[in-house]
N, C-alpha and C positions, 0 to 999 in steps of 0.2 A: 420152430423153437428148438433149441438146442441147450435147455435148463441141463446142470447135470442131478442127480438123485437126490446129492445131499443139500444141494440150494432148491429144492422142493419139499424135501423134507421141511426145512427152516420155511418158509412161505408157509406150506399148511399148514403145522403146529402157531405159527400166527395169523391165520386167518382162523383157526379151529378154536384161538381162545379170544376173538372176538375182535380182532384186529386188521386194517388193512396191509399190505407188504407186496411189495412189487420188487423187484431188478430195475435197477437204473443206473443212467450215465453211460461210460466208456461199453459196458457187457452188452448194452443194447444196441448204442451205435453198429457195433462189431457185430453182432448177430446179425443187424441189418442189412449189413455190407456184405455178407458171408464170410467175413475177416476170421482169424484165429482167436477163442475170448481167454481172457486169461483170469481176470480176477471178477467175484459178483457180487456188487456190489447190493443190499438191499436197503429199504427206505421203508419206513412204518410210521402209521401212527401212535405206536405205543412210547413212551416213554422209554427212560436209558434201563429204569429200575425195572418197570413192566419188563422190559423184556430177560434183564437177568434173573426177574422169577421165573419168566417161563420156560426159560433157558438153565434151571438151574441143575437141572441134572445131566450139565455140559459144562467145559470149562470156561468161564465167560470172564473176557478180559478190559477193563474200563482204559478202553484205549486213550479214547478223545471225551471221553463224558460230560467235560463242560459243553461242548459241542454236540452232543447229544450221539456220538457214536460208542460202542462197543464192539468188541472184538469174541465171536464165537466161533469157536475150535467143535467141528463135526468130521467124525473120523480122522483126524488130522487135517482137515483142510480150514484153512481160518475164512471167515465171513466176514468183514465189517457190515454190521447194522446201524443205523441212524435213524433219527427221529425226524417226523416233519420238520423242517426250522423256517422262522427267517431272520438275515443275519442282520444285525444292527451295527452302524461303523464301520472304518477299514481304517484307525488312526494309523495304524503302522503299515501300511500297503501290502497287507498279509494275510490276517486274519482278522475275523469279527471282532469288533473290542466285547461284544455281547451278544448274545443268542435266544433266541425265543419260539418256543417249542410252539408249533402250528397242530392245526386238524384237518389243516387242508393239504395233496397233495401238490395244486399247481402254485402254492404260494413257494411250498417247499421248490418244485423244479423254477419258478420266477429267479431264483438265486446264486443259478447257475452258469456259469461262463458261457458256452454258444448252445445254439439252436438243438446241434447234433448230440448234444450231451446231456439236454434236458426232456429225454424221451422217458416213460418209464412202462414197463411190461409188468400184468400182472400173470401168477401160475398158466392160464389156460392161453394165452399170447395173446392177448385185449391190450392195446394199446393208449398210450394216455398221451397224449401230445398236446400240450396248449399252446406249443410257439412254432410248430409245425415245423420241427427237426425234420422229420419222414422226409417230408417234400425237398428239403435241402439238403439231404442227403442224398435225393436219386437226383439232382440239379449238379452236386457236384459245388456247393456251395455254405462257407464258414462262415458263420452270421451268429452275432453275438445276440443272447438272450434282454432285450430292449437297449437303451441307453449304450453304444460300445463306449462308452466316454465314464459311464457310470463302475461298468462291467472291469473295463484295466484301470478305473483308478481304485477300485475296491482292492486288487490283488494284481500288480504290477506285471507277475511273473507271466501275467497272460498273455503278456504282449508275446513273451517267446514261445507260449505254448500256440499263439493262434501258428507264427511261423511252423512250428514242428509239426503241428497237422495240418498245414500248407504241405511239407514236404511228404508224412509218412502216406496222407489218403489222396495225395491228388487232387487236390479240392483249390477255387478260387475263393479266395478272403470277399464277399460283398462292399462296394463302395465305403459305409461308414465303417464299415469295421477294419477297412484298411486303414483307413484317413486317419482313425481315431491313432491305431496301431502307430503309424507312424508321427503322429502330433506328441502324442506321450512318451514316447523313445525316453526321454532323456532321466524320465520316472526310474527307469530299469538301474538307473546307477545308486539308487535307494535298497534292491535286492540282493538277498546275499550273494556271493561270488559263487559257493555250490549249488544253491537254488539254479542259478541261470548254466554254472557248468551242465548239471543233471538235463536239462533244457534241451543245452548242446548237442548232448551224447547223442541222446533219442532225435531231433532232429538231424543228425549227421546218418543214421541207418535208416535215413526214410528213401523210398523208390524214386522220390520228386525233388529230391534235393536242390539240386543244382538251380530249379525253375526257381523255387523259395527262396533262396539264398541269392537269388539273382536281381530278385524284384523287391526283394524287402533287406541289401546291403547296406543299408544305413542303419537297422536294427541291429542286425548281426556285429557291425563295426561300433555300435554305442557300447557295446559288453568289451569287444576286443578290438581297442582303434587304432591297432598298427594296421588291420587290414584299408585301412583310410588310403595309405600313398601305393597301393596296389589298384585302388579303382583308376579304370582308364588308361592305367601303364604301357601305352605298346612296347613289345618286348624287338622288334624290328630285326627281324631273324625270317628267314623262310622256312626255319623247324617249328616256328609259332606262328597258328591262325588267330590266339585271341588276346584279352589284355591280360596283365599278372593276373586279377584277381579271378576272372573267369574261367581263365585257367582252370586255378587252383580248384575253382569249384565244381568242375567239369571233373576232375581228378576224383573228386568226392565221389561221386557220384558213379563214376566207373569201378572204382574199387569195390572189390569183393567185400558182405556185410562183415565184416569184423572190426570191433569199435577201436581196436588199436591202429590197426591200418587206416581206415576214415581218417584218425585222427591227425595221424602222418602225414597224410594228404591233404589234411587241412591246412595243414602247416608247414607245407613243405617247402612251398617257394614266397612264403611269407617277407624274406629277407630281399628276394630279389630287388626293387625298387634303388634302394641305400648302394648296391652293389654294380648297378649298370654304368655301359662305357660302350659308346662307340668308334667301331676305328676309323679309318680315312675312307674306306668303301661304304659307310651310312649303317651299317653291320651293328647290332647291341650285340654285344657280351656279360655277361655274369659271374665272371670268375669267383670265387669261393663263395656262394651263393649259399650252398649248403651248409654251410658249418655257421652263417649268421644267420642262417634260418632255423637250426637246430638250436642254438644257444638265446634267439627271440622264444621259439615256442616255447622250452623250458621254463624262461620266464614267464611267460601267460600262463602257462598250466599252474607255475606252483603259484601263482596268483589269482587261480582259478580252483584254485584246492582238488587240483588230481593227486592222486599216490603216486608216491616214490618208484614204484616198480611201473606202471603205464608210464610215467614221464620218460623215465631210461627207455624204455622199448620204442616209444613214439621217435623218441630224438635218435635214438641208434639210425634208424631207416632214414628220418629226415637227412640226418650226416652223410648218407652213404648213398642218396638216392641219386646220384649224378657221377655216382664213381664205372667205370669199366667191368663190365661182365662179359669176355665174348672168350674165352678158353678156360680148361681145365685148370691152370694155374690159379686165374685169379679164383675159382669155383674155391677151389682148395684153401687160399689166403683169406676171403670172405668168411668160411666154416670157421676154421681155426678164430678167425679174433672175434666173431659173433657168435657162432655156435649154428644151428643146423635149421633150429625151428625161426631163428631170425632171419638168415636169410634166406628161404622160402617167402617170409615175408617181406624182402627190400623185391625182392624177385614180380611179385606181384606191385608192390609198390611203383616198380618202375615201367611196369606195362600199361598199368592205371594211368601212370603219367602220359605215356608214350599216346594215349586212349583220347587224350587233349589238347594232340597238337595235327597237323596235318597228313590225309588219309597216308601218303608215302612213307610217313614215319612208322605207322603199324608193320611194316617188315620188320622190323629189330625184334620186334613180340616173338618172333620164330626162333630166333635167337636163344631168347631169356628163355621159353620155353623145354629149348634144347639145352640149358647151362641146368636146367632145374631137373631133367632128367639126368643129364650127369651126376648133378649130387646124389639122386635117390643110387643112383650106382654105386659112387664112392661110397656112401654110408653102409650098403647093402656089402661090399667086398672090407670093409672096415679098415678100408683105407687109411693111412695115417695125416690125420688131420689136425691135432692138438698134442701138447707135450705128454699129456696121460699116455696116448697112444706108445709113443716112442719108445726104443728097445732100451735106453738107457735113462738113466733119472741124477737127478743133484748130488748124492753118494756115489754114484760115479763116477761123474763128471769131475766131484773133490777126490777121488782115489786119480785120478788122473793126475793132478794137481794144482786143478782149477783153485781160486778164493773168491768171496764175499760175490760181489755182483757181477763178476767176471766170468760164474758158474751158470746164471741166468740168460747171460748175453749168449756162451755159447749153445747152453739147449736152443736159443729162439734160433741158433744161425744154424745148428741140425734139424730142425724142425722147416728150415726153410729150402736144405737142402733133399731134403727127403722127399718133401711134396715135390719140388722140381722137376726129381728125377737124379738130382747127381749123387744121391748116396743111400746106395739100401738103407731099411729098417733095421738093420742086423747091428746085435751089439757090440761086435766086433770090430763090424768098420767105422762104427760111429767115435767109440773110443778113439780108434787110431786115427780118424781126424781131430778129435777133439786136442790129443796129444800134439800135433801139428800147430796146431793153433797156438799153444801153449808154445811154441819153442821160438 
């Protein structure tokens, strides 16, 4: 067991005032599993109000109340607590239309989406299992809690959560629970657009991605169906072993966990299809592949309701992931118009890629490797890489006798001579080209 103090505290002080109370769902799976737990959830039979009396010399928050949860804050950590229920309806493919407070524990776990989620532990680690989550659990196997047909037409969104714990636990989806999964697909366009983003996220940082995403692309493509004219793409290149889409997903999946980079690589070669050409030797091409793959994903995301700040970071990499990296110059020109923490990540972006195409191609990674140590160099000697840097600025530039946008051009054209190499930092000599310029 690995309860921590204050979710035993809460468990005792309700079993001490006459009540059942266990940990259940996601904290037990994960305990199971030896995974990392993050949130604990508990489950009672005491009522919403029962429990803000007993709770009351705690800050107690009526989270979901009609639903029968509550939120208590113990030493700063919040609890959700909840009532036995069982849930009545699913008019909207979301929530209960109405709720009904049980006394029974297995009516309350009956209610829940899969097997591995409907376990509940009580304080001493006594186990309560009535759909035998345990056993599917050390099976390796996502099996919905009775009916899977009942189970994703109750709350839609299930259908992507069985996929993300497809990808996060490594786990096979059970015959009907696939079947169902994918009969229902087309439910998912019923679900809000952040519901199934949120989905995304978390399935894009799972260890098993690529397998998920590979066996259930008709799901993943009902939320987002430009990836539709990437299934099956061969791209007919000797630098590509598999089709656009697997690719791309193989990329996921190699990528280091940070959900902006995933994301990038979700999207990265999303454009390709719209963009291929072969020449007279049977050879595909892609030319500007990147820039209509940055300018599609934008559009998914902001139709997917991510923020303004990930969409710009995602699409920067996507634009740039097929551009040249192999000297200090371009090291230099990259910093300067992204900045330093970006490309570190086109850097990785582009190894990821490199990561899903054939074994020969993994040399360039030594490469990037060695361009990414450069930069930590250039940053570390403060190198001149952006106009801040540079020894002179736009009052100078106009004391020279630069005008209006005339003064912008030439900082960008000393700034480009400086990284090169053909003109110190010195404000001196920068003036006396600038003057030059001017004449």
């Amino acid at each position: 067991m690995n309860y921590s103090e204050n979710c035993k505290f809460l468990l005792r002080r309700l079993e001490s005032s006459g009540f059942q109370a266990y940990i259940v769902g996601g904290c037990v799976r994960d305990m199971l599993l030896g995974r990392k737990i993050n949130d604990m959830d508990i489950t009672t039979n005491a009522s919403p109000q029962q429990v803000m009396e007993i709770f009351s010399d705690l800050k107690v928050i009526p989270t979901g109340i009609k639903h029968g949860t509550v939120t208590v804050l113990y030493d700063c950590e919040p609890f959700e607590i909840t009532t036995f229920r069982i849930d009545r309806g699913y008019s909207d493919s979301r929530r209960p239309d109405s709720v009904e407070f049980s006394s029974s524990l297995e009516e309350d776990l009956a209610r829940r989406d899969f097997t591995v989620n409907a376990i509940a532990m009580d304080i001493n680690g006594n186990i309560h299992d009535p759909f035998n989550g345990e056993a599917d659990l050390k099976a390796g196997i996502l099996r919905c809690v009775g009916k899977p047909e009942k189970r994703f037409s109750e709350d839609t969104l299930r259908i992507l959560r069985c996929i993300r714990f497809l990808s996060v636990l490594g786990f096979k989806a059970d015959k009907k629970t696939a079947e169902a999964a994918m009969s229902l697909k087309e439910k998912l366009d019923n679900i809000s657009r952040e519901r199934c983003r949120d989905e995304l996220c978390k399935m894009l940082m799972g260890d098993n991605f690529a397998e998920a995403a590979l066996e259930y692309r008709e799901i993943i493509s009902q939320v987002i169906p430009e990836f539709r004219q990437c299934f099956d793409f061969q791209q007919h290149t000797h630098y590509h072993c598999f089709d656009v889409y697997e690719h791309i997903i193989r990329t996921v999946e190699a990528a280091p966990k940070d959900i902006v980079l995933r994301t990038a690589m979700f999207f990265h070669d999303i454009g390709k299809p719209q963009m291929f050409t072969m020449d007279d030797k049977g050879v595909g091409h892609f030319k500007g592949h990147a820039s209509v793959s940055a300018v599609m994903a934008q559009d998914i995301m902001k139709r997917l309701r991510w923020d303004n700040d990930t969409i710009n970071k995602v699409c920067t990499i996507i634009s740039m992931h097929s551009d040249v990296i192999n000297t200090d110059i371009h090291v230099k020109r990259i910093i300067s118009k992204i900045g330093a923490d970006a490309f570190f990540m086109l850097i990785e972006a582009k190894k990821a890629d490199n990561c899903a195409k054939p074994e020969f191609v993994l040399a360039e990674n030594d490469v990037f490797d060695k361009m990414a140590d450069t930069a930590r160099m250039l940053i570390r000697e403060n190198a001149c890489m952006s106009l801040k840097q540079l020894a002179v600025n736009g009052e100078d530039i106009a004391s020279a006798g630069a005008k209006g946008r005339n003064i912008g051009n030439i900082l960008n054209d000393l700034l480009e001579n400086v990284m090169n190499g053909s003109l110190p930092n010195e404000k001196t000599a920068l003036i006396n080209y600038a003057k030059e310029m001017l004449i």
